[in-house]
N, C-alpha and C positions, 0 to 999 in steps of 0.2 A: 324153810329149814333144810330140805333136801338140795338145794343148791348149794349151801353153805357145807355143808357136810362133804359134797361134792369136792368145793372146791378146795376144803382143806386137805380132804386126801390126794385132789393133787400138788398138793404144795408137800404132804411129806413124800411123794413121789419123786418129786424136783430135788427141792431141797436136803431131805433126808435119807434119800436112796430107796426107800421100802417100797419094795415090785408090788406088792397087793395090800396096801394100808388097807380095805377093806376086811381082810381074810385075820386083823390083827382081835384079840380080847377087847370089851369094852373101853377095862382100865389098862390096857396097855397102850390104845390106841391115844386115849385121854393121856397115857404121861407124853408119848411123842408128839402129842399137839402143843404140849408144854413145855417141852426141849428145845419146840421147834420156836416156840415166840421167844423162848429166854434167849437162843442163840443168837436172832433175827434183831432182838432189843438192844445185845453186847456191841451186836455190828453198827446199829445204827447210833447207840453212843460213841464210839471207837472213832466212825465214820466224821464226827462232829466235833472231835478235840483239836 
């Protein structure tokens, strides 16, 4: 579990620019994990047209 956590903060590190996803609220960090796949899913349909 804790790698997973790990590695989604750094993916909104990468991808979504936030210096400390750690330091963010529970439910805040849960919507930008959810920003983060909606964005990632638009590309990768987009990417396949």
């Amino acid at each position: 579990m804790s790698l997973k956590i790990r590695l989604l903060d750094a993916y909104l590190k990468y991808y979504m620019h936030i210096r400390n996803p750690h330091k963010l609220s529970d439910r805040s960090w849960c919507e930008e994990v959810q920003n983060l796949h909606y964005i990632r899913t638009k590309e990768k349909e987009n990417s396949q047209v």
